[in-house]
Structures are given as structure tokens and as C-alpha cells.
C-alpha positions as CSV (number, residue, x, y, z in Angstrom):
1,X,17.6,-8.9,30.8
2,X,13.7,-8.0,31.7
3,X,12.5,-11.4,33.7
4,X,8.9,-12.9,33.8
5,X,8.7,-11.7,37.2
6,X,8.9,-7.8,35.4
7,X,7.1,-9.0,32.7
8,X,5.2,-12.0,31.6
9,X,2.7,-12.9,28.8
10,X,-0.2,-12.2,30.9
11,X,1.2,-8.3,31.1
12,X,0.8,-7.8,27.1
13,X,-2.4,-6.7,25.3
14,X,-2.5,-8.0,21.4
15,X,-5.3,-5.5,19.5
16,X,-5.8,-3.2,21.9
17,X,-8.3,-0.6,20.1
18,X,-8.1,2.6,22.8
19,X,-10.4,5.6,21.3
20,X,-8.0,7.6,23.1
21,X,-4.5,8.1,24.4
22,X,-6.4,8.0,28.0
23,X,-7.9,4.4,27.2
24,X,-4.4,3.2,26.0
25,X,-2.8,4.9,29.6
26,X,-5.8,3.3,31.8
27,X,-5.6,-0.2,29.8
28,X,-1.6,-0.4,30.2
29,X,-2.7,0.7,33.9
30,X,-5.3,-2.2,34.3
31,X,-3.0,-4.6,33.2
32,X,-0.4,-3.5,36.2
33,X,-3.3,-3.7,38.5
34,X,-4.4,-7.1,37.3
35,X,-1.1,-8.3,37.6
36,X,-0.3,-7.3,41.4
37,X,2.5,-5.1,40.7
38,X,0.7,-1.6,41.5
39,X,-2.2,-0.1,43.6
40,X,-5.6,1.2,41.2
41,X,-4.9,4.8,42.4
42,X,-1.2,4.5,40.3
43,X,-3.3,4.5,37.2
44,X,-4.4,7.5,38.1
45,X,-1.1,9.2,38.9
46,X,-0.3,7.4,35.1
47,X,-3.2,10.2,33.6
48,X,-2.0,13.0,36.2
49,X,2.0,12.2,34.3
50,X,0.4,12.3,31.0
51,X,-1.0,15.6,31.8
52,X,2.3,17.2,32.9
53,X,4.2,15.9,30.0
54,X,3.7,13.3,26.5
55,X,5.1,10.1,27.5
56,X,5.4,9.5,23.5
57,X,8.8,8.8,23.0
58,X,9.4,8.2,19.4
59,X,9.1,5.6,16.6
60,X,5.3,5.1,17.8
61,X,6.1,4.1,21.3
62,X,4.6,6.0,24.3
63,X,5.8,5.0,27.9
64,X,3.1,6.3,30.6
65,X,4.2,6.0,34.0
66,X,2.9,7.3,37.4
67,X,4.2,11.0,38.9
68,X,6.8,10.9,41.2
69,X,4.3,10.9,44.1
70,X,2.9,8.0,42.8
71,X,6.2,5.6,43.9
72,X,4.9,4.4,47.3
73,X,2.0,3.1,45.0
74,X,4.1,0.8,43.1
75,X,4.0,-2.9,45.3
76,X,6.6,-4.9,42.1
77,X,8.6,-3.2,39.8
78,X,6.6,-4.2,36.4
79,X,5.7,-3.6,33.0
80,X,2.2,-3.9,30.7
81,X,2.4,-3.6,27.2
82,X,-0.3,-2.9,24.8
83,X,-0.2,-3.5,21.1
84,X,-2.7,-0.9,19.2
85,X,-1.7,-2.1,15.5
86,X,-4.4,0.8,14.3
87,X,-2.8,3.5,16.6
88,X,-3.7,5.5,19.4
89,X,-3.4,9.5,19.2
90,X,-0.9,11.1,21.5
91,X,-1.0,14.4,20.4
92,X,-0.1,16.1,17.6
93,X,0.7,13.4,14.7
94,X,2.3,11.4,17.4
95,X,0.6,7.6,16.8
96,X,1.6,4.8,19.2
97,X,1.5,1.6,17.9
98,X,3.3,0.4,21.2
99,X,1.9,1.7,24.7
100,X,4.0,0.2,27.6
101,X,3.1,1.1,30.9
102,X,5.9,1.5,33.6
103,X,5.8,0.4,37.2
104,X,9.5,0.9,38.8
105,X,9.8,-0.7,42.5
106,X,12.9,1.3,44.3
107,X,14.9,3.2,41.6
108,X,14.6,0.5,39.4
109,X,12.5,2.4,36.5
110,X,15.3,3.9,35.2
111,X,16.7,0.0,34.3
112,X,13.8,-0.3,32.9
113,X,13.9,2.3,30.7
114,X,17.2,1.6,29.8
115,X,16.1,-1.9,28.3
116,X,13.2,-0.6,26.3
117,X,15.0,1.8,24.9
118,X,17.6,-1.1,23.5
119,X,14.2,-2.0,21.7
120,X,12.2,1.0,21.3
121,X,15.4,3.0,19.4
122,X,15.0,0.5,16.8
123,X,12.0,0.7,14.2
124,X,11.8,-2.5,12.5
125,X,12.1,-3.6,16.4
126,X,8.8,-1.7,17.0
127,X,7.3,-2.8,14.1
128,X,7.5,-7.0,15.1
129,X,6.0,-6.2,18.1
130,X,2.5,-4.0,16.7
131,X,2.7,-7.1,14.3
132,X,3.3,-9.5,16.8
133,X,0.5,-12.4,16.7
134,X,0.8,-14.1,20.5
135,X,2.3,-12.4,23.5
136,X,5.5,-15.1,23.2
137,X,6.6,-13.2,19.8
138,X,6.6,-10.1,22.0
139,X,8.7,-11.9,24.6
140,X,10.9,-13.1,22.4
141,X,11.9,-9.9,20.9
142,X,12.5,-8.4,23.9
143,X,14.4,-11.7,25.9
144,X,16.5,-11.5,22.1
145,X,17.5,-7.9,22.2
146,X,17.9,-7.6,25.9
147,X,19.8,-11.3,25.8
């Protein structure tokens, strides 16, 4: 099960508007940073990922994350997610609709991971959370598929 201390309401962004897949990286980024769980120069290391490889996974969901250099900026393994109902590009006719930013504390990304894919895989899953009114509807779904 993901837990508040991983992710709480204050981590999620309800209509986000990024220009740019950058924005979306940097605002998922910001929220980490607001939240305690990483260091501002992570966010960077999110961009310097996102150059290497897409972190668009599918079913309008992108999962930025720092590079593997970036681990000893990570304080709290956390999560930020960002709802863009209108869609952020990331490349080619890739649009997120979802943009959740990773923050894994000692190996613990790949858990993670594991538990947003249990949601991600699923589109009508993706779809209630870009429709999602309040961050608890967000929480919800996740806490319910995760149980």
C-alpha cells in the first residue's frame, strides 16, 4: 500500500497547465521539494533523466525521476503527482494527462513503481484520476487499487 508518509494530498497538483513536458518534470519536482522528500538540485537530475530517455510510460502517464547519480539527493522516499486534464507533450503524440514524479529513498523506487503500475496499466484507472476533482479522489484510487 503507498502511505501518506510517500504520498499525501499536499503532493498532488489538480489542473496543472505545463506549456511543456519540462514545466510538468520541474512542477512534479517542486512538489518533492516543497514537501521535504528531495534536495532542489534532484529536479534537475529529473530534466538530465528526461534527456537520456522519455519517462512516458503509456496510457498518458509519464514517470520522471532523477538519474542514477541523483540517489544521494533523495532525503524520503516520495511521490508528486500532477494532473494536466489538457495534456502535456512528451514527444511524439505521447500526451500525459498524469505526470508523477518519483523520489525512491534506498532501493525503494522500484516498489514504487511496482504500485503505480497496478494503477497506471489500467485506463479507466488513469482516466478518474485526470478527472479527479480534490486530491482525496486521487488518494482514494490509489489506497483502493493498492488496498
Amino acid at each position: 500500500m503507498l502511505t501518506y508518509s510517500i504520498l499525501n494530498k499536499e503532493n498532488i497538483v489538480l489542473n496543472a497547465q505545463p506549456k511543456t513536458k519540462e514545466e510538468a518534470i520541474r512542477l512534479a519536482g517542486d512538489v518533492l521539494v516543497k514537501q521535504g522528500y528531495v534536495d532542489p538540485a534532484y529536479v534537475d537530475a529529473m530534466l538530465e533523466r528526461e534527456e537520456l530517455t522519455s519517462t512516458y510510460i503509456g496510457n498518458s502517464v509519464a514517470i520522471p525521476h532523477g538519474t542514477e547519480a541523483a540517489k544521494s539527493l533523495v532525503r524520503h522516499s516520495g511521490i508528486s503527482i500532477v494532473q494536466v486534464p489538457g495534456g502535456v507533450d512528451f514527444g511524439g503524440s505521447n500526451q500525459a494527462m498524469i505526470v508523477i514524479g518519483i523520489a525512491g529513498k534506498d532501493g525503494e523506487h522500484l516498489d514504487i513503481l511496482s504500485k503505480l503500475a497496478l494503477v497506471c496499466a489500467e485506463a479507466d484507472h488513469v482516466e478518474a484520476m485526470a478527472n479527479a476533482k480534490t486530491a482525496e479522489e486521487i488518494l482514494a484510487l490509489l489506497h483502493e487499487v493498492n488496498g
